[in-house]
N, CA, C and O atoms as a GROMACS GRO file, in nm:
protein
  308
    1UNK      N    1   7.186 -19.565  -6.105
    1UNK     CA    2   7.254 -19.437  -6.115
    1UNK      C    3   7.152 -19.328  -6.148
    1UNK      O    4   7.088 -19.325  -6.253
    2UNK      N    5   7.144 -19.248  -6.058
    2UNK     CA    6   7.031 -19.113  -6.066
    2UNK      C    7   7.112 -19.026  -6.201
    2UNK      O    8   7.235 -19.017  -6.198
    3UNK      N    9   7.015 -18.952  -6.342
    3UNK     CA   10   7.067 -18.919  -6.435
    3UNK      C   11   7.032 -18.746  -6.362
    3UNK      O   12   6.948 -18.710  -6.280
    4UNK      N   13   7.118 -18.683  -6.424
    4UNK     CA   14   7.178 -18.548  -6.394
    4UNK      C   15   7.061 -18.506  -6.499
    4UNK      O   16   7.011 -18.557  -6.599
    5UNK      N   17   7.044 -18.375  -6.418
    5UNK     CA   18   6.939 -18.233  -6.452
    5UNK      C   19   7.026 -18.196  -6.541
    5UNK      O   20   7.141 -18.240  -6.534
    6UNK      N   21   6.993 -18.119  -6.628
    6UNK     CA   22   6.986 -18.028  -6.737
    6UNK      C   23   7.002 -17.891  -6.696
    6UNK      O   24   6.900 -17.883  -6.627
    7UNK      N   25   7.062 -17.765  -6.688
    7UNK     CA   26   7.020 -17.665  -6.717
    7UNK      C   27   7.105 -17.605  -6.804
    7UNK      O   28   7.224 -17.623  -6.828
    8UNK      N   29   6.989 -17.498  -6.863
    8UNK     CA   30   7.047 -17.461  -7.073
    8UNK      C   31   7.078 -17.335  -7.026
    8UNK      O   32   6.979 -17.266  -7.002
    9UNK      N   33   7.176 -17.288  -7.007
    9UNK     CA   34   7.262 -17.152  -6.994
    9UNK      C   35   7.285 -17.055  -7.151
    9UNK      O   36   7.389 -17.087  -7.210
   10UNK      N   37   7.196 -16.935  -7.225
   10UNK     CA   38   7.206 -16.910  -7.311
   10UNK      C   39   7.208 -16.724  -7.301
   10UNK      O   40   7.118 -16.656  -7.251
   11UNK      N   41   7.317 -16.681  -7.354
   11UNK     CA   42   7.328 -16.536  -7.355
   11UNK      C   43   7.300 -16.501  -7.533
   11UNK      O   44   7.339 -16.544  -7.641
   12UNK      N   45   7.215 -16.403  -7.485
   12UNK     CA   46   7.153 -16.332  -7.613
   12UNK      C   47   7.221 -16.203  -7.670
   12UNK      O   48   7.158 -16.103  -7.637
   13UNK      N   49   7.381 -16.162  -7.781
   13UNK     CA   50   7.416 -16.063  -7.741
   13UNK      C   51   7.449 -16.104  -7.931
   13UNK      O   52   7.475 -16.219  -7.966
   14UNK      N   53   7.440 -15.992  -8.027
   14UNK     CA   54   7.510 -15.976  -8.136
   14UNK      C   55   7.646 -15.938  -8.190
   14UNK      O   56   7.692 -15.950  -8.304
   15UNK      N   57   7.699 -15.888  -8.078
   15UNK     CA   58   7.821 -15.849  -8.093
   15UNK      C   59   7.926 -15.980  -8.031
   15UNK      O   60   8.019 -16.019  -8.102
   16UNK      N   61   7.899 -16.046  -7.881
   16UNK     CA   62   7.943 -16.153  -7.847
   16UNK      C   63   7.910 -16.279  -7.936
   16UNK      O   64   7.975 -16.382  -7.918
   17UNK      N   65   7.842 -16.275  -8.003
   17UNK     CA   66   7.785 -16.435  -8.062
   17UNK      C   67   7.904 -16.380  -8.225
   17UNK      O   68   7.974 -16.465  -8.280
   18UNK      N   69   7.902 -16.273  -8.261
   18UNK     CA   70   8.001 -16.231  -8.328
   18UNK      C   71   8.108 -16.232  -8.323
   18UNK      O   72   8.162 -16.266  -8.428
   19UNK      N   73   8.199 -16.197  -8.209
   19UNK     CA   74   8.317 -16.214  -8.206
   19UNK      C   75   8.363 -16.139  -8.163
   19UNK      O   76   8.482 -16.157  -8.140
   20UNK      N   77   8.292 -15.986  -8.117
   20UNK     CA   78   8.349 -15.833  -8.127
   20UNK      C   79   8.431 -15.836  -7.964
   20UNK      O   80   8.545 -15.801  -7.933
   21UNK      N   81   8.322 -15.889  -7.886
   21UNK     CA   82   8.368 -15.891  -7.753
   21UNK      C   83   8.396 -16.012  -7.715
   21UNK      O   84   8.398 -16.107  -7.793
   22UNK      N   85   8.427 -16.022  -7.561
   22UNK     CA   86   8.410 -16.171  -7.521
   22UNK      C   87   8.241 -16.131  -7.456
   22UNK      O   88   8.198 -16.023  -7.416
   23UNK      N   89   8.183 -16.244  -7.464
   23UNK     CA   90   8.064 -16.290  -7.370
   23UNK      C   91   8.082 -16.246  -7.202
   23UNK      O   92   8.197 -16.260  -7.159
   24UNK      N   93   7.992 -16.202  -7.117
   24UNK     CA   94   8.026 -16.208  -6.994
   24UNK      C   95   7.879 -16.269  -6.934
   24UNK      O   96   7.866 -16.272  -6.812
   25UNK      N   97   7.778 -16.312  -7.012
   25UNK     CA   98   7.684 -16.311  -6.985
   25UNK      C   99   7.679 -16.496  -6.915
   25UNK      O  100   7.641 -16.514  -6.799
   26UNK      N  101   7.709 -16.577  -6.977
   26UNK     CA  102   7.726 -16.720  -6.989
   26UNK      C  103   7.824 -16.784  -6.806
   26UNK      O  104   7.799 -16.870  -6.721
   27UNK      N  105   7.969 -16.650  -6.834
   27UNK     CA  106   8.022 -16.670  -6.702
   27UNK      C  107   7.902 -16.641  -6.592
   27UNK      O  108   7.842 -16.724  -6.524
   28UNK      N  109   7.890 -16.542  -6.595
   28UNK     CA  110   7.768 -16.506  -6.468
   28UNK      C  111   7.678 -16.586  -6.436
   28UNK      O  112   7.645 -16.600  -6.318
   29UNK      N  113   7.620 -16.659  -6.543
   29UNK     CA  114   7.499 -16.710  -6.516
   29UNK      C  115   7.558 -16.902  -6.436
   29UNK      O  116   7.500 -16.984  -6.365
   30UNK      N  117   7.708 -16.895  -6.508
   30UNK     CA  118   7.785 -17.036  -6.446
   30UNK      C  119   7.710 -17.017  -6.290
   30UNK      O  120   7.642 -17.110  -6.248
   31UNK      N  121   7.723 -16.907  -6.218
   31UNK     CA  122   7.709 -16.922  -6.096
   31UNK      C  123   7.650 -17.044  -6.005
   31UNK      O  124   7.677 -17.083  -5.892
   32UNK      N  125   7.550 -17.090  -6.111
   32UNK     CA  126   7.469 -17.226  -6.030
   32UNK      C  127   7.593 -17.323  -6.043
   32UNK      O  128   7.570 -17.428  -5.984
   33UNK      N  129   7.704 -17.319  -6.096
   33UNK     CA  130   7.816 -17.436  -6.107
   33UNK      C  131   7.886 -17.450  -5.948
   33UNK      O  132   7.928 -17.551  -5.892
   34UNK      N  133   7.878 -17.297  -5.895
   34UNK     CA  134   7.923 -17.290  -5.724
   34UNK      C  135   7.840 -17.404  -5.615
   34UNK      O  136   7.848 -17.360  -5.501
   35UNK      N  137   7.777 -17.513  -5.621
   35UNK     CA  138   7.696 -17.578  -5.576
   35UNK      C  139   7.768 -17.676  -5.516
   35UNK      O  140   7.812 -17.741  -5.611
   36UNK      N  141   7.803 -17.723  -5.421
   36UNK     CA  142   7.853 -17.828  -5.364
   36UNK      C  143   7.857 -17.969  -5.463
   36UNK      O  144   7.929 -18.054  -5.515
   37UNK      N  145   7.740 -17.926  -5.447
   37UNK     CA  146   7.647 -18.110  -5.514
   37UNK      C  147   7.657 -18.111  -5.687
   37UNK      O  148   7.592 -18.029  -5.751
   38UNK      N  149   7.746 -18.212  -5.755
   38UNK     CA  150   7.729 -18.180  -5.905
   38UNK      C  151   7.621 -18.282  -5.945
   38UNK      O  152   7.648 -18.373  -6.024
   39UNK      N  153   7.508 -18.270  -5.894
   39UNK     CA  154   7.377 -18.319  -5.945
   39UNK      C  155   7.342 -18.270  -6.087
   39UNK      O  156   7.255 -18.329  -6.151
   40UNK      N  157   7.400 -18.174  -6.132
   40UNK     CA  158   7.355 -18.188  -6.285
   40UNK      C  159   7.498 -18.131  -6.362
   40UNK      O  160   7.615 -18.125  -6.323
   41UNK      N  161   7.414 -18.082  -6.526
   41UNK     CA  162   7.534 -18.046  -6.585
   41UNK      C  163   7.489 -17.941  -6.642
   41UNK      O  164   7.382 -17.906  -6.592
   42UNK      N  165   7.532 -17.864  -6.738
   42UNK     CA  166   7.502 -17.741  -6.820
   42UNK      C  167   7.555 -17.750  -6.971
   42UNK      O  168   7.646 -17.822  -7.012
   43UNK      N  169   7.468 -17.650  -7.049
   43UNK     CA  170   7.445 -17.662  -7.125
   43UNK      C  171   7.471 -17.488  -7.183
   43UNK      O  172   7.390 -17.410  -7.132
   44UNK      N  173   7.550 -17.436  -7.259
   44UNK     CA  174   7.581 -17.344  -7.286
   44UNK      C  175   7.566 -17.284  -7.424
   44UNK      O  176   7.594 -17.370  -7.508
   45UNK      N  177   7.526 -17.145  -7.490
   45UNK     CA  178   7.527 -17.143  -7.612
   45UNK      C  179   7.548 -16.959  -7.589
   45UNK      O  180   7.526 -16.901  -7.483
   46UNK      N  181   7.594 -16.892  -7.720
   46UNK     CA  182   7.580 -16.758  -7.719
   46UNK      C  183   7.519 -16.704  -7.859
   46UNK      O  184   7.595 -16.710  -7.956
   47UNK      N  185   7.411 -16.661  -7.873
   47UNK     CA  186   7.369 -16.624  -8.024
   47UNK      C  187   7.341 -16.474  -8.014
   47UNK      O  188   7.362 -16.392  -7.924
   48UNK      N  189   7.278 -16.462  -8.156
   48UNK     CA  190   7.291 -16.321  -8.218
   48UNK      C  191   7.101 -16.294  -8.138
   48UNK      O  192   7.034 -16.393  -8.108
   49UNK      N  193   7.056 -16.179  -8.123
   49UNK     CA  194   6.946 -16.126  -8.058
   49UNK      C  195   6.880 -16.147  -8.194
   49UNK      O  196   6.870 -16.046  -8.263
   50UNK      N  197   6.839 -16.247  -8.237
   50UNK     CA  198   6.751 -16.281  -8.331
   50UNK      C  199   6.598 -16.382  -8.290
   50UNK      O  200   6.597 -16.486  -8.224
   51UNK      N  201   6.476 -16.310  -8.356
   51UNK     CA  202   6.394 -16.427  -8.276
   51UNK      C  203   6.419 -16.560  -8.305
   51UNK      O  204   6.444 -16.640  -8.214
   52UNK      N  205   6.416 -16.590  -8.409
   52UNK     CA  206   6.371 -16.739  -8.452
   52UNK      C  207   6.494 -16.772  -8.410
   52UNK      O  208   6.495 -16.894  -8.423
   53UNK      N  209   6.653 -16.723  -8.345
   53UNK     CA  210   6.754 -16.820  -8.350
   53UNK      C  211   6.758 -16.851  -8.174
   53UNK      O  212   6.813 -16.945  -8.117
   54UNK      N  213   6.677 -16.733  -8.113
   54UNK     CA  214   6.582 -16.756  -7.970
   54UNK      C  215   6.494 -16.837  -7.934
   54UNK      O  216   6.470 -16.863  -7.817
   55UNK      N  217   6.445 -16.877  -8.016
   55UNK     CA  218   6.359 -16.968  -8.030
   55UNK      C  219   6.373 -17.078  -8.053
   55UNK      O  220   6.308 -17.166  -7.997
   56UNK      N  221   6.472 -17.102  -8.152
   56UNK     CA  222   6.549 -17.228  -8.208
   56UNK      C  223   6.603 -17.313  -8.129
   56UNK      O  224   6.617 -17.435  -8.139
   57UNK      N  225   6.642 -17.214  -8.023
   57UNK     CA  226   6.736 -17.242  -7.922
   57UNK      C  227   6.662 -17.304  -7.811
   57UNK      O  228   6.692 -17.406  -7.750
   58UNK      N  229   6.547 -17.215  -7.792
   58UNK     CA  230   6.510 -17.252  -7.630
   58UNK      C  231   6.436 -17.415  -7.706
   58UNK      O  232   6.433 -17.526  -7.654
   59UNK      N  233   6.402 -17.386  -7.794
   59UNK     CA  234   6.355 -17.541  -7.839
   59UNK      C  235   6.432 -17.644  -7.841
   59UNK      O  236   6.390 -17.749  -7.793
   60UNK      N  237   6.565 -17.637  -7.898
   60UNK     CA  238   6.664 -17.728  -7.874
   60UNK      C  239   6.703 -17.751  -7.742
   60UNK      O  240   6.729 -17.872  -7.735
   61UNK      N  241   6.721 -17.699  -7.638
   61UNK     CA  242   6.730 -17.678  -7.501
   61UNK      C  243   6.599 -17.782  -7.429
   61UNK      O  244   6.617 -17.877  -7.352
   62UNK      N  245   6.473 -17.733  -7.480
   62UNK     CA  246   6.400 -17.821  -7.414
   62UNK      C  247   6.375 -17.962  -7.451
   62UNK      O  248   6.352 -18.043  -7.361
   63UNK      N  249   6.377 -18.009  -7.610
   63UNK     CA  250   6.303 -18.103  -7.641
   63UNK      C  251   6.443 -18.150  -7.701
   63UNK      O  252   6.400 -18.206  -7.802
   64UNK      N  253   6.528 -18.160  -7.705
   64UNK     CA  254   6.665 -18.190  -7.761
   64UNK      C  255   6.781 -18.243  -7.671
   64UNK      O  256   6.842 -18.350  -7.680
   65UNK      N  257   6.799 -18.124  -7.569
   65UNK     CA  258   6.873 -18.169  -7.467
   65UNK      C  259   6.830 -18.169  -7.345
   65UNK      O  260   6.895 -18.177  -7.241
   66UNK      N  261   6.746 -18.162  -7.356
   66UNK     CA  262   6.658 -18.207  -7.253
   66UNK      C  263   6.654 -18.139  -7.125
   66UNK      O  264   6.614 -18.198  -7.025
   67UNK      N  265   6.703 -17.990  -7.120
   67UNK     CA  266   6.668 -17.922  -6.969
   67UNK      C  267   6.580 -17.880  -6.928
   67UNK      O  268   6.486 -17.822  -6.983
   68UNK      N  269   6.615 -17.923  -6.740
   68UNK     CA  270   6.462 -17.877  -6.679
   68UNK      C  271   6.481 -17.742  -6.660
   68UNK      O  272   6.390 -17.725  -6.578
   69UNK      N  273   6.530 -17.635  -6.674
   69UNK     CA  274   6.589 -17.555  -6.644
   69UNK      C  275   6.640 -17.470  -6.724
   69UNK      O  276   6.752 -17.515  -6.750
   70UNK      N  277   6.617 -17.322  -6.810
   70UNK     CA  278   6.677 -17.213  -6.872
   70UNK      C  279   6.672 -17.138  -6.851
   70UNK      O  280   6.565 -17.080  -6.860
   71UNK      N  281   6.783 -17.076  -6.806
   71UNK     CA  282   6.876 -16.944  -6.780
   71UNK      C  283   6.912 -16.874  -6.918
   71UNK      O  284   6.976 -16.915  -7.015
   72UNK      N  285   6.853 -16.758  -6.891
   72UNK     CA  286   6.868 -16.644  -7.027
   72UNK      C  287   6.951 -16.514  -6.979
   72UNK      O  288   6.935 -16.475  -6.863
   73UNK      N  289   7.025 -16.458  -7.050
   73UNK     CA  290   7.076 -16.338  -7.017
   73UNK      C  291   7.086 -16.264  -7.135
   73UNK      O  292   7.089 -16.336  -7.235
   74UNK      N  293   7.096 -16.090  -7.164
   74UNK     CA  294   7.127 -16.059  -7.270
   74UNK      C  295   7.033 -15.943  -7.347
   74UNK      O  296   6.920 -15.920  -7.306
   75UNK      N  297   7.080 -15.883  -7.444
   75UNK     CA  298   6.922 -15.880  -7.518
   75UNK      C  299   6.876 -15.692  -7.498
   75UNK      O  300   6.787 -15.612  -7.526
   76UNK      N  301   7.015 -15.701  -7.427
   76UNK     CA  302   6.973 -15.544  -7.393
   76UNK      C  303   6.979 -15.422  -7.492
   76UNK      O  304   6.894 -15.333  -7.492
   77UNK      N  305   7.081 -15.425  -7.570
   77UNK     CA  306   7.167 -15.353  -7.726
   77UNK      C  307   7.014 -15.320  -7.784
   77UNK      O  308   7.000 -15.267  -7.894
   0.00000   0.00000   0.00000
């Protein structure tokens, strides 16, 4: 059984990782889910525009859950 790719889908927004809004950043980036082929899976998170919790993250993403693959959105505020 071939094991499924990884990709870490993470929107960077303080007000969404808060609660204020909904997220729109996470839907958008689903887009790679439109793929015929479900050769992999995803991996989703929404935090506050903080470094170290940016960091925390893309680290957990790589060496944790293991994706070949991160998609960032966000960060603009």
């Amino acid at each position: 059984q071939q094991k499924l790719i990884k990709i870490g889908l993470k929107s960077i927004s303080d007000q969404a990782s808060s609660g204020i809004y909904e997220d729109k950043g996470i839907p958008e980036l689903e887009l790679v889910k439109k793929n015929d082929k479900n050769d992999y899976q995803t991996e989703s998170i929404v935090i506050p525009d903080e470094f170290s919790k940016i960091k925390d993250t893309l680290i957990d993403f790589c060496d944790h859950k293991e994706c070949a693959l991160i998609l960032t959105t966000g960060g603009t505020g």
